[in-house]
DRENTORPA-981552 format. One line per field, with one value per residue (C-alpha): z, y, x; residue in three letters; residue number from 0. Coordinates in steps of 0.1 Angstrom, whole numbers, padded with zeros to 4 digits. Layout:
<pts>
Z = c(Z, ...) $
Y = c(Y, ...) $
X = c(X, ...) $
residu = c(ALA, ...) $
num = c(NUM, ...) $
</pts>
This chain:
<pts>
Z = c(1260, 1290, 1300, 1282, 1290, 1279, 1277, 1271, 1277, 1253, 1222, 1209, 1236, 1253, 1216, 1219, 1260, 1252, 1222, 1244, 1274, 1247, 1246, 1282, 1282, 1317, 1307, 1328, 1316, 1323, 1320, 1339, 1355, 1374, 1353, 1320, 1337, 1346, 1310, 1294, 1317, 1312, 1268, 1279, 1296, 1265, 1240, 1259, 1268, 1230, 1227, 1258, 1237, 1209, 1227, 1214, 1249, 1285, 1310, 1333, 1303, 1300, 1334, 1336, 1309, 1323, 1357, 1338, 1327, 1357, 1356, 1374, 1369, 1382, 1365, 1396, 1376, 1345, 1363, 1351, 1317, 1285, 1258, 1262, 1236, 1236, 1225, 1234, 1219, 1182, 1195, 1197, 1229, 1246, 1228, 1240, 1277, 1285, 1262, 1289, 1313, 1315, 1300, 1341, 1350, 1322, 1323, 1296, 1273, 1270, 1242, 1235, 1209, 1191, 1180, 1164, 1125, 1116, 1132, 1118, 1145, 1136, 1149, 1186, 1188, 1189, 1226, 1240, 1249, 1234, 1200, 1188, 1211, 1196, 1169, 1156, 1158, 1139, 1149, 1127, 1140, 1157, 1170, 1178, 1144, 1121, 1110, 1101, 1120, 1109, 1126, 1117, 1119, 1115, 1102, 1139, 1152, 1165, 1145, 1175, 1186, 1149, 1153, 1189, 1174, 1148, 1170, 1194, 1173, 1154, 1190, 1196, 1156, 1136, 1106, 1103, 1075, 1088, 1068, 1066, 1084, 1062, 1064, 1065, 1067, 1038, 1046, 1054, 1026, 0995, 1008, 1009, 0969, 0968, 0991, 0978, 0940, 0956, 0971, 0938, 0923, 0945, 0938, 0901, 0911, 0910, 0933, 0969, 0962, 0925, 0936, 0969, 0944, 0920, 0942, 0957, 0924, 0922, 0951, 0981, 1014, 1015, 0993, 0996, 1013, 1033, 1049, 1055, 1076, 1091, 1100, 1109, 1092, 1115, 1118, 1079, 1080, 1105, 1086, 1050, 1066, 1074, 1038, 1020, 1039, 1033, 0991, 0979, 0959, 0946, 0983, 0987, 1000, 0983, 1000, 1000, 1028, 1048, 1044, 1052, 1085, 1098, 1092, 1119, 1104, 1118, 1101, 1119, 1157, 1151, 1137, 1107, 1076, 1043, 1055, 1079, 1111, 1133, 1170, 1176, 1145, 1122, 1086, 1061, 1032, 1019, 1037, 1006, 1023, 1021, 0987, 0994, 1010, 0983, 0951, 0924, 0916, 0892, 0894, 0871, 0860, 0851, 0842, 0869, 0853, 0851, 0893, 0895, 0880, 0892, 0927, 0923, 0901, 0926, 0950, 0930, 0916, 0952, 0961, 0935, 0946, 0981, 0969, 0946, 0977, 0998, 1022, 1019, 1011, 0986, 0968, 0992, 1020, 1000, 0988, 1023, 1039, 1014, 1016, 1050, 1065, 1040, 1024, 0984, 0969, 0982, 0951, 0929, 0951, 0959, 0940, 0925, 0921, 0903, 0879, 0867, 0855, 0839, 0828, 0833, 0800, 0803, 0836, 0826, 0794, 0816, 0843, 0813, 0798, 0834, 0842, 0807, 0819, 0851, 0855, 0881, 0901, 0878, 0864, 0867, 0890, 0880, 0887, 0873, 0836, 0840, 0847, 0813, 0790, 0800, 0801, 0841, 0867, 0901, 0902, 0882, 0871, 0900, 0921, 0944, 0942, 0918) $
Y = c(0937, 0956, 0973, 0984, 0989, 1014, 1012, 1045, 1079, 1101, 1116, 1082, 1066, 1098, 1094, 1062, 1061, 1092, 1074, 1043, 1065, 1081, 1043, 1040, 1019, 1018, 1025, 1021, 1041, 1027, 1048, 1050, 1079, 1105, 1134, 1111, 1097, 1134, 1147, 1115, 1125, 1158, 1148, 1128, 1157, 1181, 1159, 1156, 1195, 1200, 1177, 1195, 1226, 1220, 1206, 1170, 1157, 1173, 1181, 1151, 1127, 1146, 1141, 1104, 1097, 1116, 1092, 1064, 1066, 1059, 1058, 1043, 1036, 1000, 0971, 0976, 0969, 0951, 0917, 0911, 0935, 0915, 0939, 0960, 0984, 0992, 1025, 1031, 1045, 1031, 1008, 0967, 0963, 0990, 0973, 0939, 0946, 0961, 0926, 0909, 0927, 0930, 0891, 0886, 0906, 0897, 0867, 0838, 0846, 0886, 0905, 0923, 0949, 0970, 1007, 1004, 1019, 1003, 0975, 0940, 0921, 0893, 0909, 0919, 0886, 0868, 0884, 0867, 0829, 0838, 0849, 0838, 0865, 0892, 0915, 0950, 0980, 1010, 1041, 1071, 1104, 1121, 1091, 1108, 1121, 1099, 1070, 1043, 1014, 0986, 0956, 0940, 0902, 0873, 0834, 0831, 0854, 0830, 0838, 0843, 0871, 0888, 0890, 0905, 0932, 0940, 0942, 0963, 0984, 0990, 0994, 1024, 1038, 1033, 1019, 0986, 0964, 0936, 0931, 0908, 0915, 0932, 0960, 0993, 0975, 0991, 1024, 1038, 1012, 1030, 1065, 1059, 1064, 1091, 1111, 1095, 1113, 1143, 1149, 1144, 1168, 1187, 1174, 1182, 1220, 1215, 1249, 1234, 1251, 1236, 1200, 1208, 1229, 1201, 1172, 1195, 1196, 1160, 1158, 1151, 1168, 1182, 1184, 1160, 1182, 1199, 1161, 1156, 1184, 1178, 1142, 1149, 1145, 1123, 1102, 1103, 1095, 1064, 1047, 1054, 1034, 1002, 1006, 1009, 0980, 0959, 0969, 0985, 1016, 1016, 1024, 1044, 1081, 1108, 1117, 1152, 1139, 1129, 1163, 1188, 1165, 1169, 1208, 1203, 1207, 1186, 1200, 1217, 1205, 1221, 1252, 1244, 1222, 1231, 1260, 1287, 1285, 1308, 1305, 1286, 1262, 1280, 1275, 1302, 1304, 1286, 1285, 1294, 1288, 1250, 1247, 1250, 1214, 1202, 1187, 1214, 1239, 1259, 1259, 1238, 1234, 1202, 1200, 1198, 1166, 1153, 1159, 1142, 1109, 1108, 1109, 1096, 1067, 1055, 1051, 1031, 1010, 0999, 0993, 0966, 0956, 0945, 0931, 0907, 0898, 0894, 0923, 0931, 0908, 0927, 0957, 0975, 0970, 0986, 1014, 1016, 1019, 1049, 1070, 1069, 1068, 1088, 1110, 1090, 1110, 1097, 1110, 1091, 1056, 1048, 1034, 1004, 1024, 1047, 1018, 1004, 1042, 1049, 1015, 0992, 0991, 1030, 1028, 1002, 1026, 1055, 1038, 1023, 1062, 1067, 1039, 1052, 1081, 1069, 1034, 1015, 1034, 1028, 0994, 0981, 0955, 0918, 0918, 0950, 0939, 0905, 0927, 0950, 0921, 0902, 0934, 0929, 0950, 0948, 0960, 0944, 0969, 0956, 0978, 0944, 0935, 0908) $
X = c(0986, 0972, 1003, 1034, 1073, 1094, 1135, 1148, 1128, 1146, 1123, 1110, 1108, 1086, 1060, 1054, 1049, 1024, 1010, 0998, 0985, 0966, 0947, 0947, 0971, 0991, 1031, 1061, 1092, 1125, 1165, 1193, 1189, 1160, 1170, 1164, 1129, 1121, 1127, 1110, 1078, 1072, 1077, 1052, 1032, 1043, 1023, 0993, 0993, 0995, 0960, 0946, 0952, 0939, 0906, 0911, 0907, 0893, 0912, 0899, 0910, 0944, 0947, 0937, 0963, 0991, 0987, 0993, 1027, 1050, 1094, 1118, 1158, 1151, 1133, 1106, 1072, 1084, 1080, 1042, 1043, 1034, 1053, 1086, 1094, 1134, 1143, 1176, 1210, 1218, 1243, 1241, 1261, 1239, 1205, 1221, 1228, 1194, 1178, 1198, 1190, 1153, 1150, 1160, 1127, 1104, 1079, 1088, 1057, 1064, 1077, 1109, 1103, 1129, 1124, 1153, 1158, 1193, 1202, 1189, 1164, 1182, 1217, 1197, 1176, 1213, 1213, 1183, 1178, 1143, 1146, 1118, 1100, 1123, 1105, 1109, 1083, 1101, 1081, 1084, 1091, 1071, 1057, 1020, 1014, 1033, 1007, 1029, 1046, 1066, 1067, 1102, 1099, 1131, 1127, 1130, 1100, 1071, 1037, 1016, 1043, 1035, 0997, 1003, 1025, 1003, 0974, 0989, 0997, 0966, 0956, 0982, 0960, 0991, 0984, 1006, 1028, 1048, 1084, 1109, 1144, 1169, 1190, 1172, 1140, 1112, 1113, 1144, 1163, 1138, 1146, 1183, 1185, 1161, 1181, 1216, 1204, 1195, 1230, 1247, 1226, 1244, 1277, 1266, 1263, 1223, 1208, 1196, 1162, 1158, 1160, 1138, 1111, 1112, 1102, 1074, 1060, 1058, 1037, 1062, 1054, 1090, 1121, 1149, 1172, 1148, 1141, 1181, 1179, 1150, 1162, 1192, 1228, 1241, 1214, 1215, 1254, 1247, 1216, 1234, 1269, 1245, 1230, 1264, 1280, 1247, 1243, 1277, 1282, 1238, 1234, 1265, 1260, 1281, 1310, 1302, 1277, 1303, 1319, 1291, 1284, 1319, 1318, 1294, 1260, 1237, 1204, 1177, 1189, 1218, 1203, 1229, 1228, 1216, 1192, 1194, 1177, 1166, 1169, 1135, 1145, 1120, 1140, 1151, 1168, 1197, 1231, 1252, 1282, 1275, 1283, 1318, 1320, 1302, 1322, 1311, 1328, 1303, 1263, 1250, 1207, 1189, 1154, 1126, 1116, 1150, 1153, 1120, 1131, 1163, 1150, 1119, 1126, 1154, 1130, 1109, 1132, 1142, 1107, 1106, 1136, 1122, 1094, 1116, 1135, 1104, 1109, 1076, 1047, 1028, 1030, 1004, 1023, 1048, 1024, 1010, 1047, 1059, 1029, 1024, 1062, 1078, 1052, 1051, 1028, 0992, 0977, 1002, 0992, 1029, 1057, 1038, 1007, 1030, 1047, 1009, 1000, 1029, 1038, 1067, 1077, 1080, 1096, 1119, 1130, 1137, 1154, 1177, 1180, 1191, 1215, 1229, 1245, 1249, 1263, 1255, 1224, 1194, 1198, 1160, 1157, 1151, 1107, 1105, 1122, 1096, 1070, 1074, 1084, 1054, 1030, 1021, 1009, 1012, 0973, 0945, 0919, 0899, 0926, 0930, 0963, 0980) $
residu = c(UNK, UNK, UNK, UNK, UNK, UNK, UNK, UNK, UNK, UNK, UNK, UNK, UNK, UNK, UNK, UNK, UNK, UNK, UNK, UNK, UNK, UNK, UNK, UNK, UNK, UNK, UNK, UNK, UNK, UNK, UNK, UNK, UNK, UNK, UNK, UNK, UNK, UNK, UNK, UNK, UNK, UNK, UNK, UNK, UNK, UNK, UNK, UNK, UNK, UNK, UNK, UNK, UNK, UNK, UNK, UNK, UNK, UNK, UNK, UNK, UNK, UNK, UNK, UNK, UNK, UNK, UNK, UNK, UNK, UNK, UNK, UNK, UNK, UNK, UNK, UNK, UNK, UNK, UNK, UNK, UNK, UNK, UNK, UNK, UNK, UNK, UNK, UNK, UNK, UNK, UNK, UNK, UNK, UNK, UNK, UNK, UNK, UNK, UNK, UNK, UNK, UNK, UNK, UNK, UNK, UNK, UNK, UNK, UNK, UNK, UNK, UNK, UNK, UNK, UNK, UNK, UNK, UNK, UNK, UNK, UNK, UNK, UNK, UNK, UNK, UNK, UNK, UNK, UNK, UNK, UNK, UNK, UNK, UNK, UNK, UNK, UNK, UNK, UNK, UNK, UNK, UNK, UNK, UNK, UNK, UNK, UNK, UNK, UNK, UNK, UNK, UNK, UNK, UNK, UNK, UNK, UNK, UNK, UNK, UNK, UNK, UNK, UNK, UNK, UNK, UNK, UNK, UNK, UNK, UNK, UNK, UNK, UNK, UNK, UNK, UNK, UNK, UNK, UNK, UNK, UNK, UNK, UNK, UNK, UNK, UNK, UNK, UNK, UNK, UNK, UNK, UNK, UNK, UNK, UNK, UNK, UNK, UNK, UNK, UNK, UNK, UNK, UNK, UNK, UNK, UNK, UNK, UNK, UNK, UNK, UNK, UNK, UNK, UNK, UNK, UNK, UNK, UNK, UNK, UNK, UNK, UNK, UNK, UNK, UNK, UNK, UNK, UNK, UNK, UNK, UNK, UNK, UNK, UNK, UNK, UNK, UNK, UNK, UNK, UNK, UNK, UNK, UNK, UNK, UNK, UNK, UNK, UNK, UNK, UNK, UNK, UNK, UNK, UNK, UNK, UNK, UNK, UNK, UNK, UNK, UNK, UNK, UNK, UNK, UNK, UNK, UNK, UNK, UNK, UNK, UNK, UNK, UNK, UNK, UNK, UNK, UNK, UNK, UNK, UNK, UNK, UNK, UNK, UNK, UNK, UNK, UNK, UNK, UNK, UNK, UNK, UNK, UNK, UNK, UNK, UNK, UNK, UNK, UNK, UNK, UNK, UNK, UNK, UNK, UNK, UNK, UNK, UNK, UNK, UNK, UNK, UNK, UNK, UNK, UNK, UNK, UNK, UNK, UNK, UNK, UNK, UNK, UNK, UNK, UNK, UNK, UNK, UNK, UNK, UNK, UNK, UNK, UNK, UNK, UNK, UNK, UNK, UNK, UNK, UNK, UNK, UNK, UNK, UNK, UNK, UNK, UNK, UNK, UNK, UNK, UNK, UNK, UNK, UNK, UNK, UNK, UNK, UNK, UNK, UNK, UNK, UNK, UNK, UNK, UNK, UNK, UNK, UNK, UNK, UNK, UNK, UNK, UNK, UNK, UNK, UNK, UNK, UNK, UNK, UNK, UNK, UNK, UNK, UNK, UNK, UNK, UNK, UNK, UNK, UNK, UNK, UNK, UNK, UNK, UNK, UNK, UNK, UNK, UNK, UNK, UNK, UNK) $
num = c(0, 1, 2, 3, 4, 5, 6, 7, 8, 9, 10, 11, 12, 13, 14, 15, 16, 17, 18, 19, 20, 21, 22, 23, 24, 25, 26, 27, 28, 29, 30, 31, 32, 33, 34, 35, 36, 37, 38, 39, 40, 41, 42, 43, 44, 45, 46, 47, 48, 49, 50, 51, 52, 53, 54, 55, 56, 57, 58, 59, 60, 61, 62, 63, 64, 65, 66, 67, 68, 69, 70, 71, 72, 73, 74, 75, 76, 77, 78, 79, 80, 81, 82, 83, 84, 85, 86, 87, 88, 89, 90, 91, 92, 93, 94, 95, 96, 97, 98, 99, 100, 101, 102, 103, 104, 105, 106, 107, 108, 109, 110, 111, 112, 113, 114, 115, 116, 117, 118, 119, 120, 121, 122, 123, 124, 125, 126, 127, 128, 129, 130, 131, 132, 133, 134, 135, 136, 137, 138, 139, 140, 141, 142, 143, 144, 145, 146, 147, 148, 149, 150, 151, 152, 153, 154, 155, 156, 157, 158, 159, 160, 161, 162, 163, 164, 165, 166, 167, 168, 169, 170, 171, 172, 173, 174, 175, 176, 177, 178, 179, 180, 181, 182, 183, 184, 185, 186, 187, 188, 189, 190, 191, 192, 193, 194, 195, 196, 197, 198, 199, 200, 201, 202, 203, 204, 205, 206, 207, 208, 209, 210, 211, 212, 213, 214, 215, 216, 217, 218, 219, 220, 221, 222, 223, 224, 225, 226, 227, 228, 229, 230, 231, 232, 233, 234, 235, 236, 237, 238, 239, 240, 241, 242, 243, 244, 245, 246, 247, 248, 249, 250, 251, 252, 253, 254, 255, 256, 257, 258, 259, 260, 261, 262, 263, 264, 265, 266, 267, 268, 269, 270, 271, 272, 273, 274, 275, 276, 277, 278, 279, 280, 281, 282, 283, 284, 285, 286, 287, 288, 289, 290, 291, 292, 293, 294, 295, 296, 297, 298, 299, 300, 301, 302, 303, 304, 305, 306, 307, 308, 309, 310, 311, 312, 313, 314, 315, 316, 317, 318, 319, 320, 321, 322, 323, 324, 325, 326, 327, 328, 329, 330, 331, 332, 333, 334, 335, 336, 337, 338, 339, 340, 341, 342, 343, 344, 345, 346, 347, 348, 349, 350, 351, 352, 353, 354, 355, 356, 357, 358, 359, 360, 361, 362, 363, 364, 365, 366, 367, 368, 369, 370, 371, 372, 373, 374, 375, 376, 377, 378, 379, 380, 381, 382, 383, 384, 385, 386, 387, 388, 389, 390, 391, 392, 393, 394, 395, 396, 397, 398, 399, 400, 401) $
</pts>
C-alpha cells in the first residue's frame, strides 16, 4: 500500500488520515463538501501540531507530513489508490452508496475497508460486486493514541486481502488481531455487558461514584460510567440496539439508558451526562439530578467486590463466549483486543489471563452465585463449564497459548 483513501473527513476519518501521514504515507481525503475537507485538514494539521509540540517530530518532518494529505469532494485521485478506508455516517445506505460509488473509480485489485463499529462486513460487502475485497479495520478512538485495530474479516474476504490489512496496519504501529464477522465484533460485543451491569447498578440505586471507584480499584483506566460519557450516549444507545437485536435480553441495555439519553445527555460532548462538565469539557462531580431518570427510588450500597464481579465478570464471560463461537482465534487475540482497545487490566493479562489465575472452576462458581440472583445474565458459557470440569487452561505454564 503506498498510498491510502479516505471516505469521510469527520473525527475518525481526520486520526486515521494523520495516523498514515505519520508513516509517510501519501493520503487523499474524500466528503461531500469543502467546508467538511477544510475541517478534516486542519484535524489533520491539529494532530501533527500536537507532535510538533511535544518535540516528537521537527518542524521540516511536520511539515513534510502535513503536504501529504490532500482533499477533494470528487473521486479525482482515487483511480490508482490500492486501499480505501470508509469512515462515514453509521448508516448502511450511506456506507452502500459511497461502496458504489468509489467501486466506479477504484482499480479491480484495491481494497474497500470499513471503519465501521456496528454494522456487520457481511451486511456492507452485499453492496459490492467484489465482496471478497471487502474487510473491516475498526479504529479505536482517538485513532493516533489508541493502539489497537481490528481487522473484521467475512467467509467471503480473500486471504491475500487479510495479510494486506494486517500489514498495513502494523505499518500505520497499531497493534493488530483479525476477527471473524459478527455483531459488535470483539471489542465493543465484551464491553456491552460490562457497561449493561454497570447501569443497573444504577437502576439498583448503586452511587455513580461507588461503581466508577470500584472498577478503578480493579485496575481499569476509567470507571464504567465515566467511559459512557466519554463515549458518548448515543453512540452507546446505537451500538447497544445492534447488540440486543443480535443476542436478546443478555445484551439488552437497561431502559433507564434509553431514558437519560432522551433527556438529552449526551456525555462529555454535550457537556451533560452523568458528570458535570465545565465549558472546555474538563469533568466534575456527579450530576445528581440524573438519578431521577434512573429506576431507583432510594440509594442503595453493594460491596466494591460485588461491583467488580458483576462488571468485570460479564465481560469475561463474553470473551469466552467469542472464542467458543470462533470470533476470535485464540485467547491472545482476545487478551490482546481487551487490554489494548478497552483498557482490561494489563496487569491482570486480560480476561483469559484472568480465568487461568483465578481458575475456572472458581469462575464458573461465582458466575453461577451470580446468574443466581440474577437469571439470565451470568449463566457461564458452554467452553468455560468444559474448561472447569476438565481442569483446563487457556495458558500452559509455558504462558504460550493452549
Amino acid at each position: 500500500v503506498n498510498q491510502l483513501g479516505v471516505l469521510g473527513t469527520g473525527f475518525m476519518g481526520a486520526g486515521i488520515a494523520a495516523v498514515a501521514a505519520m508513516q509517510g504515507i501519501p493520503v487523499r481525503f474524500k466528503d461531500t463538501k469543502h467546508e467538511q475537507v477544510a475541517h478534516g485538514l486542519a484535524a489533520v494539521r491539529a494532530v501533527l501540531q500536537e507532535r510538533l509540540a511535544k518535540n516528537q517530530i521537527t518542524r521540516q518532518q511536520f511539515a513534510d507530513q502535513l503536504s501529504l494529505v490532500s482533499g477533494t469532494i470528487e473521486y479525482t485521485g482515487f483511480g490508482h489508490v490500492p486501499l480505501v478506508i470508509e469512515a462515514v455516517f453509521e448508516d448502511i445506505a450511506v456506507k452502500h452508496q459511497v461502496l458504489g460509488e468509489i467501486e466506479r473509480v477504484l482499480p479491480p485489485s484495491a481494497i474497500f475497508a470499513s471503519n465501521t463499529s456496528t454494522i456487520p462486513i457481511a451486511t456492507i460487502a452485499d453492496g459490492s460486486p467484489r465482496p471478497e475485497r471487502v474487510i473491516g479495520m475498526h479504529f479505536f478512538s482517538p485513532v493516533q493514541k489508541m493502539p489497537l485495530l481490528e481487522v473484521i474479516v467475512t467467509p467471503r474476504t480473500a486471504p491475500e486481502v487479510v495479510a494486506t490489512t494486517v500489514a498495513f496496519g502494523r505499518r500505520l504501529g497499531k497493534t493488530v488481531i483479525v476477527v471473524n464477522d459478527s455483531p459488535g465484533f470483539f471489542v465493543n460485543r465484551i464491553l456491552a455487558p460490562y457497561i449493561n451491569e454497570a447501569a443497573r447498578m444504577l437502576d439498583e440505586g448503586v452511587a455513580i461514584e461507588a461503581v466508577d471507584r470500584a472498577l478503578l480499584d480493579f485496575g481499569f483506566p476509567v470507571g464504567p460510567v465515566t467511559l459512557l460519557d466519554e463515549v458518548g450516549l448515543d453512540i452507546a444507545a446505537k451500538s447497544g440496539a445492534i447488540m440486543a437485536k443480535a443476542f436478546g435480553d443478555r445484551l439488552k441495555a437497561p431502559d433507564s439508558l434509553a431514558r437519560i439519553l432522551a433527556a438529552g445527555r449526551l456525555g462529555r460532548k454535550s457537556k451533560k451526562g452523568f458528570y458535570l462538565y465545565d465549558a472546555k469539557g474538563q469533568k466534575g462531580g456527579v450530576d445528581e439530578s440524573v438519578y431521577a431518570l434512573v429506576a431507583a427510588t432510594t440509594r442503595a450500597d453493594l460491596p466494591r467486590e460485588e461491583i467488580q464481579r458483576r462488571c468485570a465478570l460479564a465481560m469475561v464471560n463474553e470473551a469466552v463466549r467469542c472464542l467458543e463461537e470462533n470470533i476470535v482465534r485464540a485467547p491472545r487475540d482476545g487478551d490482546i483486543g481487551a487490554v489494548f482497545g478497552i483498557g482490561f487490566p494489563p496487569f491482570r493479562g486480560g480476561p483469559f489471563r484472568y480465568v487461568d489465575a483465578v481458575g475456572a472452576a472458581e469462575v464458573v462458581r461465582r458466575l453461577e452465585e451470580l446468574e443466581a440472583r440474577h437469571p439470565g445474565r451470568f449463566a457461564p458459557c458452554g467452553l468455560l463449564t468444559k474448561m472447569a470440569r476438565e481442569g483446563r487452561r487457556f495458558y500452559p505454564a509455558t504462558g504460550k497459548p493452549v
